[in-house]
C-alpha positions in Angstrom: 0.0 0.0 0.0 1.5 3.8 -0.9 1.8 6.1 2.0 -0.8 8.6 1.5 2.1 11.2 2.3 5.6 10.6 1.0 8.6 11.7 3.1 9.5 13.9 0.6 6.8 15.8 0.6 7.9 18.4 3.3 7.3 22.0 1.1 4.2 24.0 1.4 1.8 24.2 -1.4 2.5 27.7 -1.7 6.4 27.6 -1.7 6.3 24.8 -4.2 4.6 26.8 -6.5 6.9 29.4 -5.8 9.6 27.3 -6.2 8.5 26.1 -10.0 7.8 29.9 -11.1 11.0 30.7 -10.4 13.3 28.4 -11.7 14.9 29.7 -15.0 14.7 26.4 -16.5 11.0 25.9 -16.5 9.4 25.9 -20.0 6.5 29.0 -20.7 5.0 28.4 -23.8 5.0 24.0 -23.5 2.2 22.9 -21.0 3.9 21.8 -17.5 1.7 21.4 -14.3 1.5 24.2 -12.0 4.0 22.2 -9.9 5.3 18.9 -8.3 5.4 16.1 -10.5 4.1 15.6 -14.2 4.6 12.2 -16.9 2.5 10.7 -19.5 -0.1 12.5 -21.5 -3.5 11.1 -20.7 -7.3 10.7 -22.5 -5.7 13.4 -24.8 -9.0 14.4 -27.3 -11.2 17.0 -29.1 -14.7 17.2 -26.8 -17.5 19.6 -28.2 -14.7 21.5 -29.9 -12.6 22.0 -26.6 -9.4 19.8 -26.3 -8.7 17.9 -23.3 -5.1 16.6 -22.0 -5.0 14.8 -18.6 -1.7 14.2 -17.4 -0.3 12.0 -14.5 0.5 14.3 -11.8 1.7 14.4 -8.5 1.0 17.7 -6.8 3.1 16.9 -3.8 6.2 17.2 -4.9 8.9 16.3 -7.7 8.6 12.7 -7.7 6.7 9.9 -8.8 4.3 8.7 -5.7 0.4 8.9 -5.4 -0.5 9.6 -9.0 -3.6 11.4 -9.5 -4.9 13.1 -13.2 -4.1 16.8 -14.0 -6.8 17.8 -16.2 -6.3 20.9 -18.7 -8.4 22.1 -21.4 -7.6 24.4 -24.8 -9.8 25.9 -27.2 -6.7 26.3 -30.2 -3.6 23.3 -28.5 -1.7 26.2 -27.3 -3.7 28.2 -24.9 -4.2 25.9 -21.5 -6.1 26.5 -19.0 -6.3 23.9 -15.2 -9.1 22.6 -14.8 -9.7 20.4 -11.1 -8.3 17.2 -10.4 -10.1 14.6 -12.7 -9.3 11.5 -10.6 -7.8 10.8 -7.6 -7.0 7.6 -5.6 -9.6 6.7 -3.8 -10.4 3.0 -1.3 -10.1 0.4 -3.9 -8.5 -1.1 -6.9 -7.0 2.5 -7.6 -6.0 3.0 -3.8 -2.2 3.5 -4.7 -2.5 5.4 -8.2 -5.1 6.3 -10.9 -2.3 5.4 -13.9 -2.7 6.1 -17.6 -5.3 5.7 -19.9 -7.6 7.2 -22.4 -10.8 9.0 -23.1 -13.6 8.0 -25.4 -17.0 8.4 -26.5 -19.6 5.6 -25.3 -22.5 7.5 -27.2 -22.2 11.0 -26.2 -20.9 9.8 -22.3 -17.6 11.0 -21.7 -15.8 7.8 -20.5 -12.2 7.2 -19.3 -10.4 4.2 -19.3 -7.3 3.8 -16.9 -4.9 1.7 -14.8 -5.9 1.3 -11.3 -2.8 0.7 -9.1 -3.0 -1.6 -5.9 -0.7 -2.9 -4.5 2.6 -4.1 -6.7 -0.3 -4.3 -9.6 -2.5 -2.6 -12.0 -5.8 -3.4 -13.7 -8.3 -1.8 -16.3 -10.6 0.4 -14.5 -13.8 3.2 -15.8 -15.0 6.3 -14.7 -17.9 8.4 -16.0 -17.8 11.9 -17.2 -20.1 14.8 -16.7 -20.6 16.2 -20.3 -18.7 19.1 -19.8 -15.4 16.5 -18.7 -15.2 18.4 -15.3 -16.3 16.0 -12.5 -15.9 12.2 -13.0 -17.6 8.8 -11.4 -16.1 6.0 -11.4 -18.1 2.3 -12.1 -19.0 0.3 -9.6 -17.8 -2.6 -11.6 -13.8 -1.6 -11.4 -11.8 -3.3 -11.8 -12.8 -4.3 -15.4 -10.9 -6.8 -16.1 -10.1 -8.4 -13.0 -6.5 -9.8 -14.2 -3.7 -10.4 -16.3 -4.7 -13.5 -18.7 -4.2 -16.7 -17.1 -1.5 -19.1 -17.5 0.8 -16.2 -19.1 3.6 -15.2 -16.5 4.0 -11.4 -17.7 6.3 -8.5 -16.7 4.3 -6.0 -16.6 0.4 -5.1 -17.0 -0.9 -1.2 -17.8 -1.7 1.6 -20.1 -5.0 1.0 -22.7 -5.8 1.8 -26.2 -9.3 1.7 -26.6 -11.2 2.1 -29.9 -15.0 1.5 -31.6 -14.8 -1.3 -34.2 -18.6 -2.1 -35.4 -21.0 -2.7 -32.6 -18.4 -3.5 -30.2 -15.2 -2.0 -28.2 -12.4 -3.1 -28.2 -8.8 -2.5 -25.9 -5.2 -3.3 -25.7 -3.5 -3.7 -22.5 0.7 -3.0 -22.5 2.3 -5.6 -21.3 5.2 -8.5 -21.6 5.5 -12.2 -21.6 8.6 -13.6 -20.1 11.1 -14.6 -21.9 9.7 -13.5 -24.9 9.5 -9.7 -25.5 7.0 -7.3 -25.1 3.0 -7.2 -26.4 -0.2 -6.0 -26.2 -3.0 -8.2 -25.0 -6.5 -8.0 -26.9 -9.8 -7.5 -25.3 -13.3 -7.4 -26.9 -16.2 -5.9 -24.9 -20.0 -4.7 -25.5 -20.7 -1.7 -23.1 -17.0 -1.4 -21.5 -17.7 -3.5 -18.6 -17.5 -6.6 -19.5 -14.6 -7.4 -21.7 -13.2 -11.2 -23.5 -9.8 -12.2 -23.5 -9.2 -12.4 -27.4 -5.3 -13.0 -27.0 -1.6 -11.0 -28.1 -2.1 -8.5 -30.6 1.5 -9.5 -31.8 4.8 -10.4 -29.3 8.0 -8.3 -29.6 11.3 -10.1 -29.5 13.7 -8.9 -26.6 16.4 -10.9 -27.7 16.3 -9.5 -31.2 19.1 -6.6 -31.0 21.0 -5.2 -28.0 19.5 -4.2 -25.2 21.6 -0.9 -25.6 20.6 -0.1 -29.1 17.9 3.0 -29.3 15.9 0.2 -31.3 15.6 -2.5 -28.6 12.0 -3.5 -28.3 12.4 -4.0 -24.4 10.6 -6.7 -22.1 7.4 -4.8 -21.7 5.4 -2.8 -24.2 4.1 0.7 -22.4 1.0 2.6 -23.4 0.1 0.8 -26.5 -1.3 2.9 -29.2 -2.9 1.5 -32.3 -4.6 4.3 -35.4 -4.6 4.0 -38.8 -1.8 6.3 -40.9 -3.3 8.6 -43.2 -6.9 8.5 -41.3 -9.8 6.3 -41.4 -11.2 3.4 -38.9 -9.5 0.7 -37.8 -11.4 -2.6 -39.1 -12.8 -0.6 -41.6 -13.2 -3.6 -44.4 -14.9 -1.6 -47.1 -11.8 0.9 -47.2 -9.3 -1.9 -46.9 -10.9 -3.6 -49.8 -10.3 -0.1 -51.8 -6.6 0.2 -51.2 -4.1 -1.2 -48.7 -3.8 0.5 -45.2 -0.8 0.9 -43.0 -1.5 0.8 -39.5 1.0 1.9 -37.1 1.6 0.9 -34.1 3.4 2.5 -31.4 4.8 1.3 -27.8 7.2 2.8 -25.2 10.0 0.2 -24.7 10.2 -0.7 -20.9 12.8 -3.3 -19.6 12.8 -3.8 -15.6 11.7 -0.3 -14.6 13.8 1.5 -17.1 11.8 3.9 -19.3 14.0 3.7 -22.7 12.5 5.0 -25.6 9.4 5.0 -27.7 9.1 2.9 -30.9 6.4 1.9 -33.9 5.6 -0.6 -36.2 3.8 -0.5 -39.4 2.1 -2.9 -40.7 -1.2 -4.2 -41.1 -4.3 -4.9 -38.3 -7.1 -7.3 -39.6 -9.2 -9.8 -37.3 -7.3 -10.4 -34.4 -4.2 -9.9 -34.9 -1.2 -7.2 -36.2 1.1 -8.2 -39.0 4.2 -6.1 -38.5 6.3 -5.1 -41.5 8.7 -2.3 -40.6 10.0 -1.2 -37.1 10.8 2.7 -36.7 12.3 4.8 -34.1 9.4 7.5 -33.4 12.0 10.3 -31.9 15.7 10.1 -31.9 15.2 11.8 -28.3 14.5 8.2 -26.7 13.1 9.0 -23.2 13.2 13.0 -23.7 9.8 11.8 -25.6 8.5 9.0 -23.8 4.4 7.3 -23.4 3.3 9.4 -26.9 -0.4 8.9 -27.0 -2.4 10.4 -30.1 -6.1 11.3 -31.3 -7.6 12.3 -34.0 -9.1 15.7 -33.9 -12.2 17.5 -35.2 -10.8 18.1 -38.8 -9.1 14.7 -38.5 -5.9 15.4 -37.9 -3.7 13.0 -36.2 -2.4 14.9 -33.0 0.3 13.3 -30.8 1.7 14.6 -27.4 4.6 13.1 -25.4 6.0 13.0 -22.0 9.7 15.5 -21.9 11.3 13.3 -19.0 13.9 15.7 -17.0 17.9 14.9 -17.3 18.7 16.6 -14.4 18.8 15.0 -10.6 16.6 13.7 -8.1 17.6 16.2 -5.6 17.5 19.2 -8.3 14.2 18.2 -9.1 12.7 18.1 -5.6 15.0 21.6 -5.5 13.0 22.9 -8.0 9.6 22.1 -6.7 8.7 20.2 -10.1 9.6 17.8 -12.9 8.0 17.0 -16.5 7.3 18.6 -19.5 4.6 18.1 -22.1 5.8 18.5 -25.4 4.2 20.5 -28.0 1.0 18.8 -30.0 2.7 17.5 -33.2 0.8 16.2 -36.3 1.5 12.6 -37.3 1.6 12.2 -41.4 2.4 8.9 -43.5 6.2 9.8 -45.4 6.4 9.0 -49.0 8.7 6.3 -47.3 5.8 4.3 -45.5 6.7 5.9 -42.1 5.7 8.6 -39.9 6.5 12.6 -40.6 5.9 14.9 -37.3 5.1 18.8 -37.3 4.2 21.2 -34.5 0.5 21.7 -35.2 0.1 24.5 -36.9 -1.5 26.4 -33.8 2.1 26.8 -32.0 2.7 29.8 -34.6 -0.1 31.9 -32.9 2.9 32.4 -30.1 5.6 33.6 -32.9 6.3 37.7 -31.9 9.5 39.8 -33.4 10.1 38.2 -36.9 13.2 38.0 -38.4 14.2 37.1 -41.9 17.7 36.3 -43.3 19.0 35.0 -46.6 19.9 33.5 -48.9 23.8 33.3 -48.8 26.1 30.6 -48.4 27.3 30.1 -44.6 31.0 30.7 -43.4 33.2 28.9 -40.8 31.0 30.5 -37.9 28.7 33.6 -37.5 26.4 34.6 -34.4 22.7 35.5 -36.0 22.0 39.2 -36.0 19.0 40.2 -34.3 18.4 37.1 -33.4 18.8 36.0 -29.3 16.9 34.5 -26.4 15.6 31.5 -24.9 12.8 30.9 -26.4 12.7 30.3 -29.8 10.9 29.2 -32.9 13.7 28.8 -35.9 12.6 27.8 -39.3 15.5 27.1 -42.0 15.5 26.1 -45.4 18.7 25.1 -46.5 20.8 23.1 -49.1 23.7 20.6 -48.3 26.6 19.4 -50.9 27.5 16.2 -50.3 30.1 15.8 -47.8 28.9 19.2 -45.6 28.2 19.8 -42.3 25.7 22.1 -41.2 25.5 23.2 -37.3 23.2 25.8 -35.4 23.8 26.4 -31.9 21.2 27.8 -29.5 21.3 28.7 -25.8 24.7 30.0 -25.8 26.5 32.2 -23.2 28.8 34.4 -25.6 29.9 35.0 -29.5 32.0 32.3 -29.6 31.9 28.8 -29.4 33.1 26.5 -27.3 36.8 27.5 -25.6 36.9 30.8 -27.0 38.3 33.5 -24.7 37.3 34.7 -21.5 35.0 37.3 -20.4 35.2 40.0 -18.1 32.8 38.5 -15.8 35.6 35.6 -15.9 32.9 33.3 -17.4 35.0 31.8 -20.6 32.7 33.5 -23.8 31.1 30.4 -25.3 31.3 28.2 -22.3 28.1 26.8 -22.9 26.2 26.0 -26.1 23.8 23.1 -27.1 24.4 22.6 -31.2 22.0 20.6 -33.5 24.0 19.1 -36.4 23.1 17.8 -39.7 25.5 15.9 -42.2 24.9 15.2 -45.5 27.3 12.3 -46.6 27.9 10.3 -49.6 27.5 7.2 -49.7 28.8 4.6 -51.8 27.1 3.6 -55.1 26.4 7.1 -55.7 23.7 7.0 -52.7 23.8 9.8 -49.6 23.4 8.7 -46.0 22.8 12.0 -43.9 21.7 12.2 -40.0 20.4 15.1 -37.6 22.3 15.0 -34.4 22.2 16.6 -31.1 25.7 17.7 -29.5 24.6 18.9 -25.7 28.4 18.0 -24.5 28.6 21.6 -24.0 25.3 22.6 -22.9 25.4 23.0 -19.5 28.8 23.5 -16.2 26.2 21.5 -14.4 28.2 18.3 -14.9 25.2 16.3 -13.0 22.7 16.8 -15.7 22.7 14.3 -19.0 25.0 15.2 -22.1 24.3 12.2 -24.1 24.1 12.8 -27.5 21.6 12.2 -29.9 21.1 11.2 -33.3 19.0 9.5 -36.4 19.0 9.2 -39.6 17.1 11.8 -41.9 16.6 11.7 -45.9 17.7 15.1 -47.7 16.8 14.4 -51.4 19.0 16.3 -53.5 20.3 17.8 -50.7 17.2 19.9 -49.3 16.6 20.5 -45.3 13.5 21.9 -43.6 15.0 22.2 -40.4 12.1 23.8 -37.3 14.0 24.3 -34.1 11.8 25.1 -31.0 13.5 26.4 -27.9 11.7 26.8 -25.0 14.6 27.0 -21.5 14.9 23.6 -20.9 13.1 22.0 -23.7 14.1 21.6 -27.3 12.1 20.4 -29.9 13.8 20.0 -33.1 12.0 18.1 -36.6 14.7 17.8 -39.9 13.4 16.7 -42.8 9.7 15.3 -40.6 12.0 13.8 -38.4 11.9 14.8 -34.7 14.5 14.7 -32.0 13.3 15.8 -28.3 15.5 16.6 -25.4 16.1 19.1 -22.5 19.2 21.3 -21.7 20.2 23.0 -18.8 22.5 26.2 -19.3 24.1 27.7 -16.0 24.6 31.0 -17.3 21.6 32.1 -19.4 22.9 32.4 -22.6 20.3 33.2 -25.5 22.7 33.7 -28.3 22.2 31.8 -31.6 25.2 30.6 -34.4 25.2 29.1 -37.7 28.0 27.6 -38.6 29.0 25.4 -42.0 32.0 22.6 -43.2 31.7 22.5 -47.0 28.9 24.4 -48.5 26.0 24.8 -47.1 23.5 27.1 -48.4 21.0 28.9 -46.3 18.1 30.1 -48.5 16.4 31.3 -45.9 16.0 31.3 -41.9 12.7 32.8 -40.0 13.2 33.3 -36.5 10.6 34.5 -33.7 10.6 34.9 -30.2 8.2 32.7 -28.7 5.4 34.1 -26.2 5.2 32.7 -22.4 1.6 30.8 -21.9 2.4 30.1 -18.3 4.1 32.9 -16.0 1.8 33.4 -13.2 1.8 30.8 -10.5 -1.1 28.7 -10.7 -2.6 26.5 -7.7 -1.8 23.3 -7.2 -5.9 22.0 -7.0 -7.8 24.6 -9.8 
């Protein structure tokens, strides 16, 4: 049984939400709680027009412990506003924790479907929505299922996809099998009470690969998510009989408590089962993008958010007074390749303030942009790459020069700091180009406790052409090359807003749009709305 109060939790309300509004490194214009703790996006959706994100929160503190729902509500993605506490633990199978889930529709009734945590376990419960999502009951009948499927010794058992298919609903649970890899179990159900045990989706091998590799499937599949690419239903016969669907399916990779990285397939769902053809890394951030869960919005776009986890410490995050960022709603759109392409939605641009405009010229050794400065940023470049060139921008830095220049009066070396995004365009053999994006935070922060791992993927520049959309926001950075996004956070010491291009071989710019991004949230906000 959790504690109801964790010894951590030894700041007043107040002074904790003092503590968040004043930390330099809190994002303003991505969606963070008002304080304490935040992870995975939850029952993200479009209700009446409005959208809804739930979030798992903790409002005691900085740290995971007695999860309840954060509940937030948008007219346009951008513009949030707290709503109260959807659901809280409460005597029963959600004593320790109301986990993740999702929202749906059960013919006009608002209905959530979540993880009930008791004990060392979880299990599929319901609650009941007020039509205007604000207050929340939850059924009598929880939990609904009332186990794991017998005779299968799993790893791990939580987080739902939940969808309409005909007359009846059906759900995926995340989980593992032992020994094999990770899966999602299949349920079937008439009124989401009462569900059948139809069997694995599909099974994940976890001793494909290396358990290192950013590609490992892990032992336990996390919050499941299952939609068709390119719209449409899934199950819909009469459109797969037209032309052939890709259906993508994405998982977080989980091995023994270790949150690693989320992943998809594509492939193919008919009956009971998925055929998987292709598997993809969904953000070359790993974790710094972790339990994405999607909808399909209004106008039927394809709308994705995902969990920022922190790379600082424990201790600097009960410091601090709170931990997690939501990233930015992205659009999820089928690639000419059969994969996925992300974009900000299109909303984020209602922030933009203070344009800027340069090019086109072909870029030097190193220049610091003109006019251009601060920590939070929306940068839009479109640019051209020879084969064999190197194109670099860095962001958050603390002087004109780059890293190791000379000092500054302050004593501070100029430069000291500086968090670059890189993007090579190489030739490969055969006449073929391999290129990759890559993020270089080995100089991003003095604060030697918080992650510098680099990150990278690969990224297709045909002919040599980059879109590259930079998002800076403090901490968080959001950057998509080419459709292809890499997430992570930074944490500069010494406030440094300054911006540099820099080129090996030719690199032309044809033209960079920069805009200083407007703060959503600057005023503390209560911990209970």
């Amino acid at each position: 049984m959790t504690e109801l109060t964790h010894p951590l939790a030894t700041v007043p309300q107040d002074e904790l939400v003092a503590r968040a509004e004043a930390d330099p490194l809190r994002p303003r214009f991505h969606f963070v709680s008002p304080a304490g703790w935040l992870n995975d996006p939850n029952g993200v959706g479009q209700w009446s027009g409005t959208y809804h994100l739930f979030y798992q929160y903790n409002p005691e503190g900085a740290f995971h412990h007695r999860i309840l729902w954060g509940h937030a509500t948008s007219p346009d993605l951008v513009n949030w506003t707290d709503q109260p506490v959807a659901l809280e633990p409460s005597a029963g199978p959600d004593a320790d924790g109301c986990w993740s889930g999702v929202l749906v529709n059960d013919g006009g009734t608002p209905t959530l479907v979540y993880s009930g945590r008791h004990g060392g376990s979880e299990l599929p419960c319901v609650a009941v929505g007020s039509p205007d999502l604000l207050s929340w009951t939850k059924a009598p009948e929880n939990p609904v299922i009332p186990a794991p499927p017998a005779g299968v010794e799993i790893t791990a058992y939580r987080d739902h996809c939940v969808w309409r298919e005909g007359p009846r609903w059906r759900q995926l649970v995340g989980s593992g099998i032992r020994g094999r890899g990770g899966t999602a179990f299949l349920y079937e159900s008439a009124d989401l009470r009462r569900w059948d045990y139809i069997g694995p989706l599909v099974i994940g091998d976890a001793s494909s690969g290396d358990p290192a590799a950013t590609d490992w499937q892990g032992t336990m599949w996390e919050c499941v998510d299952l939609f068709r690419a390119g719209g449409g239903f899934l199950g819909d016969r009469a459109m797969e009989s037209r032309e052939p669907a890709t259906d993508v399916l994405v998982f977080s990779a989980w091995h023994d408590g270790d949150t690693r990285h989320p992943l998809y397939w594509t492939g193919s769902y008919a009956g009971d089962s998925y055929t998987p053809r292709e598997l993809h890394r969904l953000d070359y951030g790993g974790r710094y993008f972790y339990a994405p869960q999607s909808f399909a919005d209004e106008s039927g776009r394809r709308v994705m958010f995902g969990w920022l986890q922190e790379g600082r410490t424990d201790a600097a995050m009960v410091e601090a007074g709170w931990s997690g960022v939501m990233s930015l709603p992205r659009v999820a759109t089928q690639d000419a390749r059969g994969g996925l392409a992300f974009a900000p939605v299109p909303e984020v641009e209602l922030l933009r303030r203070d344009h800027v405009r340069t090019g086109p010229r072909t870029l030097g050794a190193s220049e610091v942009l003109a006019g251009v400065s601060g920590n939070q940023l929306d940068l839009e470049l479109e640019l051209e790459l020879e084969p064999g060139s190197v194109f670099r921008l860095g962001v958050l830095g603390s002087g004109p020069g780059g890293p190791g220049s000379p000092g500054t009066p302050d004593g501070a070396p100029a430069g000291a700091e500086e968090t670059v995004i890189e993007v090579g365009y190489e030739a490969g053999s055969g006449g073929s180009a391999q290129s990759y994006v890559l993020l270089d935070r080995g100089h991003s922060s003095l604060d030697r406790t918080v992650d510098a791992e680099e990150k990278s993927g690969p990224v297709q520049l045909p002919g040599g052409k980059l879109h590259l959309r930079v998002l800076v926001d403090r901490s968080a950075l959001e950057i998509f090359a080419n459709g292809k996004p890499l997430t992570a956070r930074a944490y500069p010491t010494l406030g440094g807003e300054t911006v540099r291009l820099s080129a090996a071989g030719t690199v032309r710019l044809l033209q960079l749009d920069a805009w200083r991004m407007e703060g959503v949230f600057g005023a503390p906000r209560p911990l209970f709305p």
